[in-house]
C-alpha positions in Angstrom: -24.5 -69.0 42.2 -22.6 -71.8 40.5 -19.4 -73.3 41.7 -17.7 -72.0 38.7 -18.4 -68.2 39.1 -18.0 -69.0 42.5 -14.4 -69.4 41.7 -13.8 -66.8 39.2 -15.2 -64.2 41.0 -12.6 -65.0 44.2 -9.7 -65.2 41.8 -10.9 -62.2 39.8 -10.6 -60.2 43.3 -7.2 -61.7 44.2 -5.6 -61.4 41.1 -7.1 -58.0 40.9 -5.9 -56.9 44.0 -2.5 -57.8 42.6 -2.7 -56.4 39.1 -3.8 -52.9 41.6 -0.5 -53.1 43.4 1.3 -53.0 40.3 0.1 -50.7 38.2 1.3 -48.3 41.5 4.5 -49.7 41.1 4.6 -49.0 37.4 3.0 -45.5 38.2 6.3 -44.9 40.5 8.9 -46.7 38.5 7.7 -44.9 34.8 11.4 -43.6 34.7 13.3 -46.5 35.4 14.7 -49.0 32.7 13.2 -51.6 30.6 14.3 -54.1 32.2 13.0 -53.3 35.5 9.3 -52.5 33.7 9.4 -56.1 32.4 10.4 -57.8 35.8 7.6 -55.7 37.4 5.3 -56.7 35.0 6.5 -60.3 35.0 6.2 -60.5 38.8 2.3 -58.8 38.6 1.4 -61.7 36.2 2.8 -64.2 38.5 1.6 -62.5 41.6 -2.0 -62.0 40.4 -2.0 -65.9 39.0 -0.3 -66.8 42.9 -3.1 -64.6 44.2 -5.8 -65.6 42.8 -5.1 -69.7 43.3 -4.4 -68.9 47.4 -7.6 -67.5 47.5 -9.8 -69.8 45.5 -7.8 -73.1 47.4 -8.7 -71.4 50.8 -12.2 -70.8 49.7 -12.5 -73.9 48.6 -10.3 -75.5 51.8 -8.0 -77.0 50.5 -5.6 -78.9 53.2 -2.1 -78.3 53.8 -0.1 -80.3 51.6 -2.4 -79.8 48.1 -2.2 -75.7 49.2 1.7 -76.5 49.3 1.9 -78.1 45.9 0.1 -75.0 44.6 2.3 -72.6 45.9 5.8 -74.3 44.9 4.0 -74.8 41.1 3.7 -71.0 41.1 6.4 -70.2 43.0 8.7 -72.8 39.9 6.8 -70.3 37.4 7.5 -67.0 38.8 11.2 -68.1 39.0 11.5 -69.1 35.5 9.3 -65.9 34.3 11.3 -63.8 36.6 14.9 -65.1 34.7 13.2 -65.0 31.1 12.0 -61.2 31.6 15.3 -60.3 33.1 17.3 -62.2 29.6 14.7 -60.1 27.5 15.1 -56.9 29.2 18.7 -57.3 29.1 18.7 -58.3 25.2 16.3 -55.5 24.4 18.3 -52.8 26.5 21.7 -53.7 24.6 19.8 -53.6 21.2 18.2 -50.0 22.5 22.2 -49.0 23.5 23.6 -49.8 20.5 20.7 -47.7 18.7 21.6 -44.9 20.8 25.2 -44.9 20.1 24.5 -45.4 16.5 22.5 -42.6 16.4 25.0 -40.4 18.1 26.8 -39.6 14.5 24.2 -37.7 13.6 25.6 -35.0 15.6 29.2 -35.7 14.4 28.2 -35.3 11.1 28.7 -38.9 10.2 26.4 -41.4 8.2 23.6 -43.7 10.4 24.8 -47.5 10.3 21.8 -49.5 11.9 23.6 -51.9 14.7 24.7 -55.3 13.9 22.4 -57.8 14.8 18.7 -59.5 15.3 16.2 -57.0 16.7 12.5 -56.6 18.0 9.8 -55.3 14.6 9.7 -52.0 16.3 13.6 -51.6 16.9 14.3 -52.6 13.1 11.2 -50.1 12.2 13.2 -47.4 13.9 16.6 -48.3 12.7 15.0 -48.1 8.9 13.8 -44.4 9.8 17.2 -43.4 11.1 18.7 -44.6 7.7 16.5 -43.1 5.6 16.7 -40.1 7.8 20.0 -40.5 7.7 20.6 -40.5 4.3 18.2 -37.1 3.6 20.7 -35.3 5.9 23.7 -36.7 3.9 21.8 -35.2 0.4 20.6 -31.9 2.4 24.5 -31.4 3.6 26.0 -32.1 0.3 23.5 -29.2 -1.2 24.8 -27.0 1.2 28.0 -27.6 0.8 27.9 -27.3 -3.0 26.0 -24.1 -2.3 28.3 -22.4 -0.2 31.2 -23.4 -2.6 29.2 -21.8 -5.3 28.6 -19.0 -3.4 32.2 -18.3 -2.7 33.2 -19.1 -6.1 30.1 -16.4 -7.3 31.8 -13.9 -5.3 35.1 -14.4 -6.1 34.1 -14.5 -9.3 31.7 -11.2 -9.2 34.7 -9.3 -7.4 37.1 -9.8 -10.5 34.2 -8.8 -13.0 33.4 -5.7 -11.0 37.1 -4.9 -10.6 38.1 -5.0 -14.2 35.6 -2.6 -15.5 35.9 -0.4 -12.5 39.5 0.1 -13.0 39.1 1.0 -16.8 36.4 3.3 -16.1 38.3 5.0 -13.7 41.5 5.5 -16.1 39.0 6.5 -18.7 37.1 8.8 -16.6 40.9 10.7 -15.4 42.1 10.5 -18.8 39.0 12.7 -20.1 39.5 14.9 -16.7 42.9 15.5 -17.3 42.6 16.1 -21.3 44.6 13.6 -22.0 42.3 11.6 -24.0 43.2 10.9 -27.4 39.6 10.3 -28.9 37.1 11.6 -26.3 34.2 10.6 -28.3 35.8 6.6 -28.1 36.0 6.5 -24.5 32.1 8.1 -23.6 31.3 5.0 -25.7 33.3 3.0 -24.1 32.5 3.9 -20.8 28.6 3.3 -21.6 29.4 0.0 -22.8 30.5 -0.9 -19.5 28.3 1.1 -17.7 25.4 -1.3 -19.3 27.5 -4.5 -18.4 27.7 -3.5 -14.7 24.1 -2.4 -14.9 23.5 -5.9 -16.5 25.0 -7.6 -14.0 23.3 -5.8 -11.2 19.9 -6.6 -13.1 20.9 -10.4 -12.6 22.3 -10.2 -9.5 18.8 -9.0 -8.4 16.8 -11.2 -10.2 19.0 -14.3 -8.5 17.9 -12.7 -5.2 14.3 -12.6 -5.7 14.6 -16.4 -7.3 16.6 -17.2 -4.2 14.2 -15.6 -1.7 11.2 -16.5 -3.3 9.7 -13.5 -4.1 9.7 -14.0 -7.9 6.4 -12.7 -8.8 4.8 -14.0 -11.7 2.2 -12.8 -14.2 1.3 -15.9 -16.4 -0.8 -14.9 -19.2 -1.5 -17.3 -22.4 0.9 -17.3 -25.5 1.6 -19.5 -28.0 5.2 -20.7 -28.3 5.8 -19.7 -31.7 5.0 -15.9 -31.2 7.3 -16.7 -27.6 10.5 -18.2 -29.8 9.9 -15.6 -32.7 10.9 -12.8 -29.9 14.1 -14.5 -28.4 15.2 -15.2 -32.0 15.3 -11.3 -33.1 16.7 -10.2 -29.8 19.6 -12.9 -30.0 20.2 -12.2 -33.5 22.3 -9.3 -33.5 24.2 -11.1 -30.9 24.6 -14.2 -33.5 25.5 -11.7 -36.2 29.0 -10.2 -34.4 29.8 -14.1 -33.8 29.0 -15.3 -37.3 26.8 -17.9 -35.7 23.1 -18.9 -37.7 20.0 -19.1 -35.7 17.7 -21.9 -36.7 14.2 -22.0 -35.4 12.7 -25.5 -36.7 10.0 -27.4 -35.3 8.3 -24.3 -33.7 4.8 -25.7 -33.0 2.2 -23.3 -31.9 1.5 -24.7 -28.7 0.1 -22.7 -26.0 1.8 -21.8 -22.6 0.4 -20.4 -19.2 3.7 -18.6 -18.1 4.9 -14.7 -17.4 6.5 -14.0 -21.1 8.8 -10.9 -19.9 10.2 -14.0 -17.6 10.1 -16.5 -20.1 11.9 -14.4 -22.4 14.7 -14.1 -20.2 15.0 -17.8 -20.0 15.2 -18.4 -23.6 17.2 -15.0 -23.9 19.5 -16.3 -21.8 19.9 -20.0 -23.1 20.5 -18.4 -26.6 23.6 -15.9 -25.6 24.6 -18.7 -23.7 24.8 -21.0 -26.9 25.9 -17.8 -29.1 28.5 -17.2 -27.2 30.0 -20.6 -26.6 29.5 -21.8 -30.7 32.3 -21.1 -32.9 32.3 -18.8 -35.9 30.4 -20.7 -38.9 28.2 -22.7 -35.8 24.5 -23.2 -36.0 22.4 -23.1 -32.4 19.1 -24.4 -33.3 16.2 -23.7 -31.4 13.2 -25.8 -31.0 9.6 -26.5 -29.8 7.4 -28.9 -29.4 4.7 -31.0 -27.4 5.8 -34.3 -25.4 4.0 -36.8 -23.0 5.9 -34.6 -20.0 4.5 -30.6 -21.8 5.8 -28.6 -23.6 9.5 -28.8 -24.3 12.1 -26.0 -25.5 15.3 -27.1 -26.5 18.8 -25.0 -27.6 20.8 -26.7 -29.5 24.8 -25.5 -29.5 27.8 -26.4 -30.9 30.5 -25.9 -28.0 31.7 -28.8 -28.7 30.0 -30.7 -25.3 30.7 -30.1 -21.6 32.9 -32.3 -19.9 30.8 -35.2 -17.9 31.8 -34.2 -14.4 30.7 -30.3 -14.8 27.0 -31.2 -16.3 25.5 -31.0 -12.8 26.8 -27.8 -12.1 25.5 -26.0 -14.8 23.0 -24.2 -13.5 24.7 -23.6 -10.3 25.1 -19.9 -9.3 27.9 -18.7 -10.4 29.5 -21.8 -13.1 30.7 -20.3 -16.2 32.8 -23.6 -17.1 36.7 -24.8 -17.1 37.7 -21.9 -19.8 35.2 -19.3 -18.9 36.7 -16.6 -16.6 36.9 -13.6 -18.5 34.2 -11.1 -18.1 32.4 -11.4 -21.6 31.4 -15.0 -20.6 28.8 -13.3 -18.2 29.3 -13.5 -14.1 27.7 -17.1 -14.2 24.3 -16.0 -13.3 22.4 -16.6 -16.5 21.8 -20.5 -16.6 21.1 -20.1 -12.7 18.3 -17.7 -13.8 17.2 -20.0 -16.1 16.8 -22.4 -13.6 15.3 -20.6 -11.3 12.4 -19.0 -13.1 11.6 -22.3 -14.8 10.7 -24.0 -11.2 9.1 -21.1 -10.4 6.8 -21.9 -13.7 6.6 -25.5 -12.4 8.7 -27.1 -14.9 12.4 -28.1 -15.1 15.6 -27.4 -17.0 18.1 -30.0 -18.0 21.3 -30.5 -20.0 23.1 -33.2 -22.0 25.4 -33.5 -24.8 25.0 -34.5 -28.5 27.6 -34.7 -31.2 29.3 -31.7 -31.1 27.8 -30.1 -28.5 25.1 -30.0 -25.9 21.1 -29.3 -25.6 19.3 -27.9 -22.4 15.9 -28.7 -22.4 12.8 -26.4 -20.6 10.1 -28.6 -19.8 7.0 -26.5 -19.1 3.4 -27.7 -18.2 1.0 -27.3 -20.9 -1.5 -24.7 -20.7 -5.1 -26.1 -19.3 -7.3 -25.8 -22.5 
C-alpha cells in the first residue's frame, strides 16, 4: 500500500471516529438552539481535522516539538471556528426572533411586516411567504367583514319589508272580519298583491341560500341568445309599460350558450326590473348581445342616472338596494346578488360601470363548445 493511502486511511479512521461522536451529540441535542447545533458542528469539523492529524503524525512518528506545532495550528483554528460559529448562531437566532415576534400579529389580527434588516436566502424566502400570506388573510378578513355587514344590513333590511306588509295584511284581514271593509273586493286584491311580494321574496331568499350553500343545481342545455333575450324582453315588458320606460333589444346576435335557461332567465329578468325600475318615466333600458374575445357578453343598459363611485363594489352584495332605495318596491336587495351568484355558477362573471346617464352591467358567459 502506498504512503499516501497509508495516510488517508489513518486520518479517515480518526476523523471518523470524531464525526461518530458527534452525530450522538447532535442525536441528543436535536432540541436545543441553533447556536449550540452550529458550535457542535464547528467543534466535530475541528475535532475530526485535530483527530485525524494526531493520528497520521503518530503513525508517521513524528517527534515532540513538530507533533506540538500541529496541535497549537489546530488548536488556533478551532478557537477562531469556535467564535465565528458562535457570531453566526447568534446573528441567525436574532434574525429567527425577530421573525417570530413578527409573526405573532397574525394572531392579533394585525398585518405581517418582515423584520428590519439583512438575512440568510431561506429567512428572506420565509419572510416573503409570511407577507404574501399575510396579505391573503388581510383580503379574506375584509370579505368577511363586508359580509357580515351585509348580512346584518340584509336582515335589517328583510325585517322592515316583512313588517310593512304583515301589518297591512293584518288590518286588512280584521277589517274584512269585522265588516268594516269599505270595498271588500279592493282589499282581497290587495291582499294577493302582497301575498305574491312576500312569496317573492321568500322565492329569493331561497334561491340566495342554495347560491350561498352551493347547491345550485344546474341543467345547461343549448340556446341561442336571441330566442334567450326575446323571453326576458316580454316578461319585463309589462313591467316597462306601468313605468313608461321603452325596451330596446339591439345587437341581439344569435350566438349560442351552454347554460340552465329557467336560471338564465332570472338573471336577465332580474337585471331588467332592476333597470326598469331605477329609469325615469320617458327612459330607454337597452339590452344587448353579442360575441367578444372573453364569450359571450349581455349587457343592460339603464338610465338611473349612474351610481355613485364608492357604492359600485357593492352592487351585487346581498342585500344593497343603494343610497335612496329603502322602500319595499325597490326589492329586499337580493336580485343583483342572484344575478351574481348564478352567473359564477355558469362560470362567467358579472360587472358594473357607468356611462352618460347611467350605468351598464355586463354578464360575461363562456361560449358554447361548437
Amino acid at each position: 500500500m502506498s504512503d499516501i493511502l497509508l495516510i488517508a486511511l489513518i486520518a479517515f479512521l480518526g476523523a471518523g471516529a470524531a464525526g461518530a461522536l458527534g452525530a450522538v451529540v447532535l442525536m441528543l441535542i436535536r432540541r436545543r438552539s441553533l447556536i449550540t447545533h452550529l458550535t457542535v458542528v464547528v467543534g466535530v469539523a475541528v475535532t475530526a481535522m485535530l483527530a485525524g492529524t494526531l493520528a497520521v503524525c503518530q503513525a508517521m512518528f513524528l517527534n515532540r516539538h513538530d507533533l506540538g506545532v500541529v496541535t497549537t495550528v489546530v488548536a488556533m483554528a478551532a478557537i477562531v471556528s469556535l467564535a465565528t460559529a458562535v457570531l453566526l448562531g447568534r446573528w441567525v437566532a436574532a434574525r429567527s426572533h425577530a421573525l417570530a415576534l413578527a409573526t405573532r400579529s397574525f394572531g392579533d389580527g394585525g398585518a405581517f411586516t418582515s423584520p428590519v434588516g439583512p438575512a440568510t436566502a431561506e429567512l428572506s424566502a420565509l419572510s416573503r411567504e409570511l407577507e404574501a400570506t399575510s396579505a391573503k388573510l388581510a383580503e379574506s378578513r375584509e370579505r368577511e367583514r363586508a359580509l357580515e355587514t351585509s348580512r346584518r344590513e340584509l336582515v335589517a333590511w328583510i325585517s322592515h319589508d316583512l313588517r310593512t306588509p304583515l301589518a297591512g295584511l293584518r288590518a286588512m284581514s280584521e277589517a274584512l272580519e269585522d265588516g268594516v271593509a269599505a270595498d271588500p273586493h279592493r282589499y282581497l286584491r290587495q291582499m294577493r298583491t302582497e301575498v305574491e311580494r312576500l312569496n317573492d321574496m321568500v322565492g329569493d331568499l331561497f334561491e340566495l341560500s342554495r347560491i350561498h350553500a352551493g347547491t345550485l343545481a344546474l341543467a345547461p342545455t343549448r340556446i341561442s341568445l336571441y330566442d334567450l333575450v326575446g323571453d326576458a324582453l316580454a316578461g319585463a315588458d309589462p313591467l316597462a309599460r306601468e313605468h313608461g320606460v321603452r325596451l330596446v333589444g339591439g345587437r341581439i346576435e344569435p350566438v349560442p350558450v351552454e347554460v340552465d335557461g329557467r336560471e338564465m332567465s332570472r338573471v336577465l329578468g332580474n337585471l331588467l326590473v332592476n333597470a326598469i325600475r331605477r329609469t325615469p318615466a320617458d327612459g330607454t333600458v337597452a339590452i344587448t348581445a353579442e360575441r367578444s374575445a372573453e364569450g359571450v357578453v349581455l349587457s343592460v343598459t339603464d338610465g338611473c342616472g349612474g351610481i355613485p363611485e364608492d357604492d359600485l363594489p357593492r352592487v351585487f352584495d346581498t342585500g344593497w338596494r343603494g343610497t335612496h332605495a329603502r322602500t319595499p318596491p325597490a326589492g329586499a336587495g337580493l336580485g343583483l346578488a342572484i344575478v351574481r351568484g348564478i352567473v359564477e355558477a355558469h362560470q362567467g362573471r358579472a360587472t358594473v360601470r357607468n356611462i352618460p346617464g347611467g350605468c351598464r352591467f355586463e354578464v360575461v358567459l363562456p361560449t358554447a363548445v361548437s
